[in-house]
C-alpha positions as CSV (number, residue, x, y, z in Angstrom):
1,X,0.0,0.0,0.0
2,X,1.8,3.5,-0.9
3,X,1.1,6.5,1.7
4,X,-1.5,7.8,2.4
5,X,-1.4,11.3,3.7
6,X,-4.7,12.4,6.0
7,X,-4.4,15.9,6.6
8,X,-7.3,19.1,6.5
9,X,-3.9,21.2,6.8
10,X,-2.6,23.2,3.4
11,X,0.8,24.3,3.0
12,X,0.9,28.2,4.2
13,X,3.7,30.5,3.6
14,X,7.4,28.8,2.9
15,X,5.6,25.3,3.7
16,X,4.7,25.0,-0.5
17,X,8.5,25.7,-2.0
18,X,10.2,23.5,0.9
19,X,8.1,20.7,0.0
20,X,8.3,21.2,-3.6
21,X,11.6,21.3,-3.3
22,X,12.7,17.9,-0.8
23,X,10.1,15.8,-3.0
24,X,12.5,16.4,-6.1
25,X,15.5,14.4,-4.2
26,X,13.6,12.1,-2.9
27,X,11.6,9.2,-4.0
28,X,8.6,8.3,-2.9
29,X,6.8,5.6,-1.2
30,X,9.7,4.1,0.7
31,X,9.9,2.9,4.4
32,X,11.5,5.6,6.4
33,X,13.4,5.6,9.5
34,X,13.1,9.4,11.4
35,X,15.4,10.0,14.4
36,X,14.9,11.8,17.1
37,X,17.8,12.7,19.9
38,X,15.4,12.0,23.1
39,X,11.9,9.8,23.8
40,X,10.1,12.7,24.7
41,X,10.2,14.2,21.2
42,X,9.8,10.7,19.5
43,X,6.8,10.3,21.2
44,X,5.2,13.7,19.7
45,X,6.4,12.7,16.2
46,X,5.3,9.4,16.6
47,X,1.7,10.8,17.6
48,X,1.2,13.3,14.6
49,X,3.0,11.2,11.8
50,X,0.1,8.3,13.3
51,X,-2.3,11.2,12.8
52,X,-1.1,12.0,9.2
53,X,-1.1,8.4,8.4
54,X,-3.4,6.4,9.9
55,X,-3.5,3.6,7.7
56,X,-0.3,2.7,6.9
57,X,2.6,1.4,9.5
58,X,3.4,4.1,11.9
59,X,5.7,2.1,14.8
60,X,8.2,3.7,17.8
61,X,11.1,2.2,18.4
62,X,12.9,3.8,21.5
63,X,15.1,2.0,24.5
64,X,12.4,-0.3,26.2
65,X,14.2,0.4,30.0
66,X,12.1,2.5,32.5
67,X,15.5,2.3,34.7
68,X,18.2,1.4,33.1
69,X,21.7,0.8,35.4
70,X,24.5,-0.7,33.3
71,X,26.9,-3.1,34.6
72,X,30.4,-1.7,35.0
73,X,33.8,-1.7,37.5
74,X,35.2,0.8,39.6
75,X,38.9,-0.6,39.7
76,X,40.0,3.0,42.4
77,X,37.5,1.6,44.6
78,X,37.4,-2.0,43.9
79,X,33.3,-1.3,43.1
80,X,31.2,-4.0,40.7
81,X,28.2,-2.4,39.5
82,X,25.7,-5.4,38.2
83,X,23.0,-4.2,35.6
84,X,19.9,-3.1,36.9
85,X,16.9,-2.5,34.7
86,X,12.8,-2.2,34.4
87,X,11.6,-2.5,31.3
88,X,8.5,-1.4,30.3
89,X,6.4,-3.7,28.4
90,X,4.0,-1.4,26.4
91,X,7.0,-0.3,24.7
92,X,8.2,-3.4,24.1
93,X,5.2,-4.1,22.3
94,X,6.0,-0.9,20.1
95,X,9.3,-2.4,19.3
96,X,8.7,-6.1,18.7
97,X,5.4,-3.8,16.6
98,X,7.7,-2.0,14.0
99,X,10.1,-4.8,13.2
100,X,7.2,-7.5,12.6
101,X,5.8,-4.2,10.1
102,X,9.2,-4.2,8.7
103,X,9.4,-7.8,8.1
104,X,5.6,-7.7,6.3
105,X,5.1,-4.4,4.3
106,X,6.8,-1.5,3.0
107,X,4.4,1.4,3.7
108,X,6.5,2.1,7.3
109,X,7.2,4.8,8.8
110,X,9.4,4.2,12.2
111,X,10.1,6.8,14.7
112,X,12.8,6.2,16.8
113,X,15.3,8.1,19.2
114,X,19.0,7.0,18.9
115,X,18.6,3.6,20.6
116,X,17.9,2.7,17.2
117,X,21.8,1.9,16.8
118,X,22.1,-0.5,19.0
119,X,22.1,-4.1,18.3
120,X,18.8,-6.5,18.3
121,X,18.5,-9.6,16.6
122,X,19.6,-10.5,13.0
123,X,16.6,-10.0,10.5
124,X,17.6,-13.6,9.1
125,X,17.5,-15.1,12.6
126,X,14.2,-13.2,13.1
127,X,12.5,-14.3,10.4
128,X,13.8,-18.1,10.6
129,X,11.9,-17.9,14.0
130,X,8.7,-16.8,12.4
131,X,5.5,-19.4,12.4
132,X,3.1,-18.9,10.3
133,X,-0.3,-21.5,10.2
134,X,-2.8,-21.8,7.3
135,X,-6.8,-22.8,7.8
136,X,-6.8,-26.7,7.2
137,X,-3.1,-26.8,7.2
138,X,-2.1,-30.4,8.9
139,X,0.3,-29.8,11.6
140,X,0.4,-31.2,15.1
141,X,-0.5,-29.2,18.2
142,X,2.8,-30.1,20.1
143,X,4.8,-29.1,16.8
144,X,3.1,-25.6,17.2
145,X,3.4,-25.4,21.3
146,X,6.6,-26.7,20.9
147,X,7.8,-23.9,17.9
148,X,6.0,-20.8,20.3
149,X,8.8,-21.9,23.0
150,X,11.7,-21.9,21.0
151,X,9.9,-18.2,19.9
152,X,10.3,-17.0,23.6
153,X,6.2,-17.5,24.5
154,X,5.9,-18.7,27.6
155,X,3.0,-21.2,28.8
156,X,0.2,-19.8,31.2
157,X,-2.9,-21.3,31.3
158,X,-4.2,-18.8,34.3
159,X,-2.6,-15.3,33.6
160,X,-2.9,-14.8,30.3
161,X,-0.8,-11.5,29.2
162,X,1.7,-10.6,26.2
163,X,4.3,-13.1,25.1
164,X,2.4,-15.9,26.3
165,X,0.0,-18.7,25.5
166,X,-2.4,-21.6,27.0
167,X,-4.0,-24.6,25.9
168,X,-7.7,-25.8,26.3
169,X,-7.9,-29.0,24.6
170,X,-7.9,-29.3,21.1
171,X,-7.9,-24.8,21.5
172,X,-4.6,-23.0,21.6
173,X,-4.6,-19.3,22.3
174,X,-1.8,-16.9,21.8
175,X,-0.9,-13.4,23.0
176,X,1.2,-12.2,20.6
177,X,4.1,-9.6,21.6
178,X,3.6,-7.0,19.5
179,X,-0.2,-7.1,19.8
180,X,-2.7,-4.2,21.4
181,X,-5.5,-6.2,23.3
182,X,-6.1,-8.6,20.5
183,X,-5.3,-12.5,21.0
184,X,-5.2,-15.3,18.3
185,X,-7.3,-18.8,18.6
186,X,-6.2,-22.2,16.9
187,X,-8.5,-24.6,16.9
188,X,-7.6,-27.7,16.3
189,X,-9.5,-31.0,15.1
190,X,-6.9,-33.9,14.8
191,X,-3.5,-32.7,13.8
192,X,-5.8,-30.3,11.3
193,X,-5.8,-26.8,11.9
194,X,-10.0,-26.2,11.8
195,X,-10.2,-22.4,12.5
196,X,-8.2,-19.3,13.4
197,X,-9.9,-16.6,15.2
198,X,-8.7,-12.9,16.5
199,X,-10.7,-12.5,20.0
200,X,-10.6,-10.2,23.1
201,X,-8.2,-11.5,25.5
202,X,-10.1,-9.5,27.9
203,X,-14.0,-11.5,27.1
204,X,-12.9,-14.0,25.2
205,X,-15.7,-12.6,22.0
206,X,-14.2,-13.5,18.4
207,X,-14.9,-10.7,16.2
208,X,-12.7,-12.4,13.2
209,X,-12.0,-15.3,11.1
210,X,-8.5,-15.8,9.1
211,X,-7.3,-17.9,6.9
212,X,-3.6,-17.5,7.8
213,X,-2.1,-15.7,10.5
214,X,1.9,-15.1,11.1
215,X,3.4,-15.5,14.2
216,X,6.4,-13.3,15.5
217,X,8.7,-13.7,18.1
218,X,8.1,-12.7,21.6
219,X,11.1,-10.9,22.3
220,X,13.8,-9.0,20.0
221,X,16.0,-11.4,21.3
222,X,15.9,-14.8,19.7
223,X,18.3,-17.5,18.3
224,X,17.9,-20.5,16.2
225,X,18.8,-23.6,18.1
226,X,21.5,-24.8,15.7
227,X,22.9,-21.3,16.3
228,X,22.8,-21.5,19.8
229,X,24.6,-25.4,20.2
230,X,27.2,-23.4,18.0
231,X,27.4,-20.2,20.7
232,X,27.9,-22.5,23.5
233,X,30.8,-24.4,21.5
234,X,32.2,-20.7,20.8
235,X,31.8,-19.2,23.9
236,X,33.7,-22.0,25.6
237,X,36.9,-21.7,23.3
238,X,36.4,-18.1,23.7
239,X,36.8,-18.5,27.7
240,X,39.6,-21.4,27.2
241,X,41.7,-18.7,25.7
242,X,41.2,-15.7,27.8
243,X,41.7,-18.0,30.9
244,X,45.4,-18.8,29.7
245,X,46.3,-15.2,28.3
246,X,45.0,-14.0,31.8
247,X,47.1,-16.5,34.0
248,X,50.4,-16.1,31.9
249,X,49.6,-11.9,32.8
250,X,49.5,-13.6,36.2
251,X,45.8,-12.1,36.8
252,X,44.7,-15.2,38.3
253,X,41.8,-13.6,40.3
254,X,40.3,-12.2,37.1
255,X,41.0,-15.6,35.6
256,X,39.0,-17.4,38.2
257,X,36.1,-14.4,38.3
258,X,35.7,-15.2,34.7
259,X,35.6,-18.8,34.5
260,X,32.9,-18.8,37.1
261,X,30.8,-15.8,35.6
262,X,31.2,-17.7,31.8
263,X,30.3,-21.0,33.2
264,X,27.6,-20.5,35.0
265,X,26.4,-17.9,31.9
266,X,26.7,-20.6,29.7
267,X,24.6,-23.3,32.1
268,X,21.4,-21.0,31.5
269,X,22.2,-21.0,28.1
270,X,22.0,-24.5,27.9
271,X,19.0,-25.1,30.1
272,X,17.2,-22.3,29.8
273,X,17.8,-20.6,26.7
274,X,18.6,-17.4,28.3
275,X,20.7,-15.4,30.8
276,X,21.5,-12.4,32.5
277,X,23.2,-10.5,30.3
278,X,23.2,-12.8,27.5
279,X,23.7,-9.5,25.3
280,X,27.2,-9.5,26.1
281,X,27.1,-12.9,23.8
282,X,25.7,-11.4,20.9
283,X,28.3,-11.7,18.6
284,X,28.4,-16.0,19.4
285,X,24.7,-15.8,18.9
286,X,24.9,-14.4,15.6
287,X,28.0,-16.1,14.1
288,X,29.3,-13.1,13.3
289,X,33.4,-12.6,13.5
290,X,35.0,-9.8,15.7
291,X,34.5,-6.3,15.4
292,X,31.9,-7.1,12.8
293,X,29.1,-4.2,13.4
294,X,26.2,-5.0,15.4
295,X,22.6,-5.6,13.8
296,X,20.2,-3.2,14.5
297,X,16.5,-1.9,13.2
298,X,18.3,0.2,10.4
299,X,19.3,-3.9,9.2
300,X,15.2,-4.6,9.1
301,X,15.1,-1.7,6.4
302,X,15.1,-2.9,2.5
303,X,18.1,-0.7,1.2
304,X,16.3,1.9,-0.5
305,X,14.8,3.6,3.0
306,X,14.9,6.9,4.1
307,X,16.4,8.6,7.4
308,X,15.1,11.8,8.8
309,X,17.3,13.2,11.5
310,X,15.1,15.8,12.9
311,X,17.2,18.4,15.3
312,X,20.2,17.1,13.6
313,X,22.3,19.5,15.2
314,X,21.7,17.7,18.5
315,X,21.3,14.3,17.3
316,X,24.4,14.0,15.0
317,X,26.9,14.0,18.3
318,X,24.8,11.7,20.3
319,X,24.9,9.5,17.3
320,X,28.7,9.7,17.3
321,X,29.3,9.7,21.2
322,X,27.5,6.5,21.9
323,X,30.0,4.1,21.4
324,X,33.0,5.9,22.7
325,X,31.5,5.7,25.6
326,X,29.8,2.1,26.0
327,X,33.2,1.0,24.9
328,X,35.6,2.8,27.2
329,X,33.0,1.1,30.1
330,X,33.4,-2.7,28.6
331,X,37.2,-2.4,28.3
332,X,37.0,-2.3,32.5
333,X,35.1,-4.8,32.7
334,X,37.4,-7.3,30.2
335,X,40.1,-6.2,31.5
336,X,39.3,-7.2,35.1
337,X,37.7,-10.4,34.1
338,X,34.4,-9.3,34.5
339,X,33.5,-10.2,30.6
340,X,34.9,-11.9,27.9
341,X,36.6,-9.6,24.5
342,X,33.4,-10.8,22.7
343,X,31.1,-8.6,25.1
344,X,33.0,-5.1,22.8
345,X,31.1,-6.2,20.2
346,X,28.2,-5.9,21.9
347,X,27.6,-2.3,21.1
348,X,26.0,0.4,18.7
349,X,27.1,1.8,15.5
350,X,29.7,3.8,15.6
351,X,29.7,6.8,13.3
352,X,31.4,5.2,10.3
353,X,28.8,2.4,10.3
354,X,26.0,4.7,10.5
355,X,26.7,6.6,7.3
356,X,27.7,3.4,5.7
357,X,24.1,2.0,6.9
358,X,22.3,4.6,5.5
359,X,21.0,5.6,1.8
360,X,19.6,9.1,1.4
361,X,19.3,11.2,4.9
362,X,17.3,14.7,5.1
363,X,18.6,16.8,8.3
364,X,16.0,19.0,10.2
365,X,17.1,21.5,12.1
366,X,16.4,25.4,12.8
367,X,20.3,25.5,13.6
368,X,22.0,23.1,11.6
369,X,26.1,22.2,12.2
370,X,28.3,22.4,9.4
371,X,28.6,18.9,9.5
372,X,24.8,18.6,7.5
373,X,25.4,21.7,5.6
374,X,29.0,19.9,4.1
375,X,26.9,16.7,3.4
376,X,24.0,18.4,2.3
377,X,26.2,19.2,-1.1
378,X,25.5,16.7,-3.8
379,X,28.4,14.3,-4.1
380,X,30.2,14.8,-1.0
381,X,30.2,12.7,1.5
382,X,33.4,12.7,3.0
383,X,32.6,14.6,5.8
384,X,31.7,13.4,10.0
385,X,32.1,15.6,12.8
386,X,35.4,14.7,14.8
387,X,35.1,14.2,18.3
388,X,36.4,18.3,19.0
389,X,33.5,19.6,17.3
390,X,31.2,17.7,19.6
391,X,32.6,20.1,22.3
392,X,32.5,23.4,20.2
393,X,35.2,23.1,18.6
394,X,34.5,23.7,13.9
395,X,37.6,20.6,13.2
396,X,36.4,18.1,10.4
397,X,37.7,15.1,9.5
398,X,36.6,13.1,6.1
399,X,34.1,10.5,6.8
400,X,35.6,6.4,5.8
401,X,34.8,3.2,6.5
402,X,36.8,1.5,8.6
403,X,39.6,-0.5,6.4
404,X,38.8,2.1,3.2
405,X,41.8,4.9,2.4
406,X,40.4,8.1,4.0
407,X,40.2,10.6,1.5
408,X,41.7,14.3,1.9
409,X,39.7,17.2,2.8
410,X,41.7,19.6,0.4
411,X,39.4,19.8,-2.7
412,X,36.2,19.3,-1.0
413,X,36.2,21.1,2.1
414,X,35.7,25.5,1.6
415,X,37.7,27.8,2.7
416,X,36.8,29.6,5.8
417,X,35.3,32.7,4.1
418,X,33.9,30.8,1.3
419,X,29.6,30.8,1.3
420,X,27.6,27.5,0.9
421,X,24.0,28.9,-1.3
422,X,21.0,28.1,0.7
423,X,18.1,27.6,-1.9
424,X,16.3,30.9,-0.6
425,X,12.1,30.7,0.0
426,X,11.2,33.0,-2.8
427,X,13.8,30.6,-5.2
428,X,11.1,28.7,-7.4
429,X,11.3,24.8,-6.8
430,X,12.2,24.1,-10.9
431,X,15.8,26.1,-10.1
432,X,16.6,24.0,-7.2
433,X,19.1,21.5,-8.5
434,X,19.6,17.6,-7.5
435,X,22.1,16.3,-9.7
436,X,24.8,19.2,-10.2
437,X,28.0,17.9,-8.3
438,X,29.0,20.8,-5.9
439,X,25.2,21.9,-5.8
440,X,24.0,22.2,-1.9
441,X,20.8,20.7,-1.3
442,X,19.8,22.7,1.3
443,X,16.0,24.2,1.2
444,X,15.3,27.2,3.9
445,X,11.8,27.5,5.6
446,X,10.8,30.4,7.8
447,X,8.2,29.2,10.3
448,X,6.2,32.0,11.4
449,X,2.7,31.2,13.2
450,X,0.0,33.7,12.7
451,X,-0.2,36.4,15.6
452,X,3.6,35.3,16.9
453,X,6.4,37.7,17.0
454,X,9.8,37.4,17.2
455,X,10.6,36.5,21.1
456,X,11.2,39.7,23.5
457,X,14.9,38.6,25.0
458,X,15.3,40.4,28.6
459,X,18.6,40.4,30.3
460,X,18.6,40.4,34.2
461,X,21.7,40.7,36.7
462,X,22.5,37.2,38.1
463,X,22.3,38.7,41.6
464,X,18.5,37.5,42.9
465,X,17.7,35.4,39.8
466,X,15.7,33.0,41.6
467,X,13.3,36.2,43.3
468,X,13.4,37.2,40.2
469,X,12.4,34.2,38.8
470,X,9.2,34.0,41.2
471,X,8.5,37.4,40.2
472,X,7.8,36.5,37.0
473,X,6.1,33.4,36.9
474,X,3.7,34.5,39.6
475,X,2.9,37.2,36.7
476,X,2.2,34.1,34.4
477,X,0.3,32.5,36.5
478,X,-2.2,35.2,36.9
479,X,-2.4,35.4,33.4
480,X,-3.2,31.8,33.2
481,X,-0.2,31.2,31.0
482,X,2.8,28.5,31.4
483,X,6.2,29.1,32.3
484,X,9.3,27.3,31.5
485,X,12.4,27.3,33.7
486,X,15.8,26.1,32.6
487,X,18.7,25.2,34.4
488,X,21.9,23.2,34.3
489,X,21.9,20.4,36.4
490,X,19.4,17.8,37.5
491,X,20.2,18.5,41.0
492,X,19.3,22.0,40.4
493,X,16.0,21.6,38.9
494,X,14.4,19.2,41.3
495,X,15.9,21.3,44.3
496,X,14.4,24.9,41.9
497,X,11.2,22.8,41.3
498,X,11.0,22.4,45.5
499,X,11.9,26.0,46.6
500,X,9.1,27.0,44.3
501,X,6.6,24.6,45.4
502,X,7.1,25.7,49.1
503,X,6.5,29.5,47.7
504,X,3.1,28.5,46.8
505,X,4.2,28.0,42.6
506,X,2.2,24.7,41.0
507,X,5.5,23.1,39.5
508,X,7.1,19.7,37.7
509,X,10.3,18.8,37.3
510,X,11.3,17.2,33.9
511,X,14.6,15.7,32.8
512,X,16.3,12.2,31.7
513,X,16.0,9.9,34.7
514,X,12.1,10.0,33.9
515,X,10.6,7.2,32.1
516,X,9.2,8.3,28.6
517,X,5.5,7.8,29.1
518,X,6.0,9.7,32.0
519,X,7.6,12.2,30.5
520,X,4.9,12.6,28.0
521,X,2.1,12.9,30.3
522,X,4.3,15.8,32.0
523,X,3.7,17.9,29.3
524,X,0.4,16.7,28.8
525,X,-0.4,18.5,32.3
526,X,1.6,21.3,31.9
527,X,-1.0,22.1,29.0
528,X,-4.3,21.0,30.8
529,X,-2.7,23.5,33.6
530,X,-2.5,21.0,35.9
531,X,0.3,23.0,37.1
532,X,1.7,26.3,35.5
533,X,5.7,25.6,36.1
534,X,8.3,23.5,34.2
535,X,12.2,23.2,35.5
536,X,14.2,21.2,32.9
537,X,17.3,21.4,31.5
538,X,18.3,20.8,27.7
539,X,15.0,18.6,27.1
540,X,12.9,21.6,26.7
541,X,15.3,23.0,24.2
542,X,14.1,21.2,20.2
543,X,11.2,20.4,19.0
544,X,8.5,20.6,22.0
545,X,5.0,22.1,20.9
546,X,3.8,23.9,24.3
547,X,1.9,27.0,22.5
548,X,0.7,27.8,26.0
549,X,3.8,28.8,27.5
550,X,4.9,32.7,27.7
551,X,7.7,32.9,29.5
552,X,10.7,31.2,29.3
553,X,13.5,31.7,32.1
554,X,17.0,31.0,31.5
555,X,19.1,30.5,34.8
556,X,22.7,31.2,34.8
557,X,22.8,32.0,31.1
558,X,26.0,33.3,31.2
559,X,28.0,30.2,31.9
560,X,30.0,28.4,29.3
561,X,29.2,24.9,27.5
562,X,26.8,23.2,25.1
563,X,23.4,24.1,27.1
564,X,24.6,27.7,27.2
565,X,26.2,27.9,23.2
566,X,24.8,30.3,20.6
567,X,22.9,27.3,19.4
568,X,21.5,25.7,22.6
569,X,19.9,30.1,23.5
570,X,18.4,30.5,19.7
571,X,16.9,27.3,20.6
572,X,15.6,27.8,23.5
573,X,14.2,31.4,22.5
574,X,12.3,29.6,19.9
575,X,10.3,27.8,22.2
């Protein structure tokens, strides 16, 4: 099915030339990936682009953990962290959701934040687990209880829930993963399949007959068993040959907290199927050889999809940073016999990987680096931001592969006082040129709602910033408007979001160390006017829609760093 777009919006103002414009360099009708840098503006996109599209594949795909505590070593202190997590099963759902669209159609569109890079199960592996039954196809009911374990379902004839099935006789019902309320009946005559069925898991009502019906696994995390007889072989050697490098390094402690870890790791693999941490095994799972790249959900796309990087400004360096630093935290915990090599290539892309991943990318941002304007010039893409510019710094260095030639900057890169053409909003769409080498692809939109001027920016003394800041919001308040409060630390904005509580101020606190649903219904209330106040820190800075807020206070806004940059304030003022 192509897309369809839903919408009693029409384009107003720049809207008409910017989309006249991106539809020329890109085709239509392909499954697109968009990218957001944080859940809580994934989870906005995800509702309007479900809202625009409502009946083709719109799917989130953003990390699953409520509380997520990873496992690492503190060798100053002689302190072992163990992973700690709560994961949240509704979005779970959403994620087993967009790869079972991915696997079955083409008209999807996935939103995701950058967790996206990290590594899930092979698509090959995924679909070898699939199951799919046929009305009056002769199979056996043990083959098919039998096939929904080695999927991951789990047998429970009383509480019935996601991931899960139970038998009734000849009736066999399943709760699919990725299903919203909706359970699937097999009913059985003989080793005949007589009748599928979709019913409430809730009543128990059948509201439809199928004829075939495909079964996907219950978690993101499955192997084949041939593939996991072969892991256990591989893991073993593995371990065999870490102990003796260890001992002749005479680090027999970390030899002998290893072998006990990896054995009793690869007991639960055996019997079970599964362990704690059985990520760190991913590369034995999969068969693939060391420092191969991870799979992901970018490896569920066909190879012509699209990737939207919305606030790519902000996104880009996340993108980048995220495996320098799950790396630098494994290589502790290998090095003190805490994991075995193989758990480094558990990880996510890293930038190289990512660009080599993708096929045609359109950056959004009101404040974009010079990183997308550079690759935003037909034929070059030889550019990725180094890891100085992800602290301010404008150093480049051209973009490879790892185990290509890296190519020179000289006769790509412009000189310092050379300009890069912007296709202007009065430039008609028929001038704007895709195919010219050296021509920059780079459309301009001015977003100007009705009624809305450009913000009033007032500069107060840091002396009495916080009276001050009561002042003001108190003068909000009585408006029946919203205020926003940003500061620079967590610390500061629960302790901010206190001290104006006990002044008689209705206020929330919102940063990262709150879940994304709860997050969402955060700003839900701040809209209802369930309370008038929001302290955060760089979350409120892209992409939020909070049209009732008229006030936005900026504590401490003369301090140096990224929340505080020339980007990060134009930013912020926009909101």
């Amino acid at each position: 099915m192509p897309f369809q777009l839903e919408s009693n919006y029409k384009p107003r103002g720049d809207q008409g030339q910017a989309i006249a414009k991106l539809i020329k360099s890109v085709k239509l009708d392909r499954p697109t990936l968009v990218i957001s840098h944080n859940k809580t503006l994934a989870a906005q996109l995800y509702s309007e682009f479900k809202q625009f599209f409502p009946r083709n594949a719109v799917e989130y795909f953003v990390s699953y953990f409520d509380y997520y505590q990873p496992e690492a070593y503190i060798p100053r202190s002689d302190t072992y962290i163990e992973k700690d997590s709560s994961i949240n099963e509704e979005i779970e759902r959403l994620r087993l959701a967009a790869t079972s669209a991915l696997l079955s159609r083409r008209d999807v569109i996935v939103v995701a934040s950058v967790s996206c890079i990290y590594g899930i199960t092979s698509p090959e592996d995924y679909e070898q687990m699939l199951l799919t039954v046929k009305r009056g196809q002769h199979i056996s009911r043990e083959a098919v209880l039998g096939r929904l374990v080695d999927m991951l379902y789990e047998r429970n004839d009383v509480n019935f829930a996601r991931g899960r099935f139970r038998v009734r006789g000849d009736v066999v019902e399943v709760y699919p993963g990725s299903a919203d309320e909706e359970g699937i009946r097999l009913e059985f005559f003989g080793d005949e399949i007589d009748a599928i069925r979709r019913f409430d898991p809730l009543t128990g009502h059948a509201h439809e007959s199928l004829n075939v019906i495909t079964f996907f696994p219950a978690k993101q995390f499955v192997t084949p068993a041939d593939k996991l007889n072969r892991a256990l072989r591989t893991i073993r050697e593995e371990l065999e040959q870490r102990i003796v490098e260890l001992e002749s390094q005479n680090k027999l402690l970390e030899a002998q907290r290893l072998r006990m870890r990896t054995e009793y790791d690869l007991e639960m693999l055996q019997e079970m199927g599964f362990c704690n941490g059985i990520e760190n095994y991913s590369r034995h799972l999969s068969g693939r050889p060391p420092g191969s790249k991870p799979y992901t959900i970018i490896d569920f796309f066909p190879k012509d999809f699209l990737v939207v990087i919305d606030e790519s400004h902000a996104t880009i360096p996340q993108i980048g940073g995220m495996y320098e630093g799950d790396r630098s935290r494994k290589t502790v915990l290998v090095n003190y016999g805490f994991r075995l090599p193989s758990a480094l290539d558990n990880r996510p892309f890293n930038f190289d990987e990512f660009m080599k991943m993708t096929n045609q990318i359109i950056y959004v941002s009101a404040t974009p680096a010079e990183f997308e304007i550079q690759n935003s010039i037909v034929g070059n893409k030889s550019y990725m931001p180094h890891r100085r510019q992800r602290i301010g710094e404008e150093e480049l260095v051209p973009f490879a592969i790892a185990g290509e030639k890296r190519p020179t900057l000289n006769a790509q890169r412009p000189t310092p006082n050379s300009e890069i053409h912007i296709s202007k909003t009065d430039d008609p769409p028929e001038k704007f040129n895709v195919h010219t080498p050296g021509a920059p692809l780079i459309v301009e939109q001015f977003i100007r709602p009705t009624g809305l001027l450009d913000p009033k920016i007032t500069l107060k003394p840091l002396r009495n910033q916080i009276d001050e800041t009561i002042e003001l919001c108190r003068q909000r308040v009585e408006k029946g408007e919203r205020v926003l409060v940003t500061t620079l630390t967590k610390r500061t904005a629960e302790d901010l979001a206190d001290y104006l509580r006990d002044v008689g101020l209705k206020v929330r606190y919102l940063h990262s160390d709150i879940d994304a649903i709860e997050r969402v219904e955060i700003l839900r209330g701040l809209r209802a006017a369930d309370f008038d106040i929001l302290v955060g820190i760089n979350l409120l800075r892209e992409g939020l829609d909070l049209p009732e807020v008229s006030l936005v206070c900026i504590l401490d806004a003369d301090k140096e760093g990224f929340l505080r940059s020339q980007t990060s304030l134009i930013q912020t003022a926009g909101r």
